[in-house]
N, C-alpha and C positions, 0 to 999 in steps of 0.2 A: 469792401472786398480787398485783399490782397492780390496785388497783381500778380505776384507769382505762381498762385496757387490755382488749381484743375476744381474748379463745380458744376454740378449739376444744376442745369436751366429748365425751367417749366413755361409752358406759354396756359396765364392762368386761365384764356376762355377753352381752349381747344382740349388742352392735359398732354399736349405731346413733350417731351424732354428733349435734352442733347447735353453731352459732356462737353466741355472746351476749356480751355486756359485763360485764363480771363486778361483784359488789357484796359488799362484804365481807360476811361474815356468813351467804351466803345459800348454801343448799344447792340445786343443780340436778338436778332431775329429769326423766325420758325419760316424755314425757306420755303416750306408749302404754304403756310394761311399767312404770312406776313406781320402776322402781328409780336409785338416786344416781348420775349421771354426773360423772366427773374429769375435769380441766382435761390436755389431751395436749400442746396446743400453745400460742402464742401467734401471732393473727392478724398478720400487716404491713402497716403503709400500703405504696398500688402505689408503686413508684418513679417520679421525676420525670421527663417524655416532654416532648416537643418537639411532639407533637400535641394538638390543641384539640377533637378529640373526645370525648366518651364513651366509656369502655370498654365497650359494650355489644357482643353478639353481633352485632347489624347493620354493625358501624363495623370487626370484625375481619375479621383475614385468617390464614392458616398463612405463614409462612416458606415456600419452596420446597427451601433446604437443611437448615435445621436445625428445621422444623414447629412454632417457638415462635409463640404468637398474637401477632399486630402492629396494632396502629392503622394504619386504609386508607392514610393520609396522611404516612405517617411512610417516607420515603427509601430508607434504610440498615438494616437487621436490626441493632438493637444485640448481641443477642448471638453472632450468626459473621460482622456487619460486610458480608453479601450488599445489592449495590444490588440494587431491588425492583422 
């Protein structure tokens, strides 16, 4: 693991998850059932938007074609390219 970097943990008896920043060394555990949760993914920064919003709940929208979430502000559906 990269210490710098944000992944998703699984605790693999239960299936519960948690985000965190990872630190070398350090063993994660699922604070209800106690047991060791592993690293499944690694987190991504959002990609770079043309909108000066927030990605908050309040500021999104669905696509009408392709139902990916969009920033209100933002023209074009970048991913199937629908004006909005």
């Amino acid at each position: 693991m990269d210490p710098r970097q944000t992944y998703r943990f699984r605790a693999p008896a239960s299936g519960r998850e948690a985000i965190a920043t990872s630190k070398p060394g350090h063993a994660y555990r699922d604070r209800e059932t106690g047991e060791t949760m592993q690293p499944v993914s690694a987190v991504l920064p959002l990609a770079e938007s043309g909108s000066k919003l927030l990605r908050t709940p309040e500021n999104l929208h669905a696509c009408a074609r392709c139902d990916q979430l969009l920033e209100r502000d933002v023209t074009d559906c970048p991913y199937c390219a629908k004006r909005q």
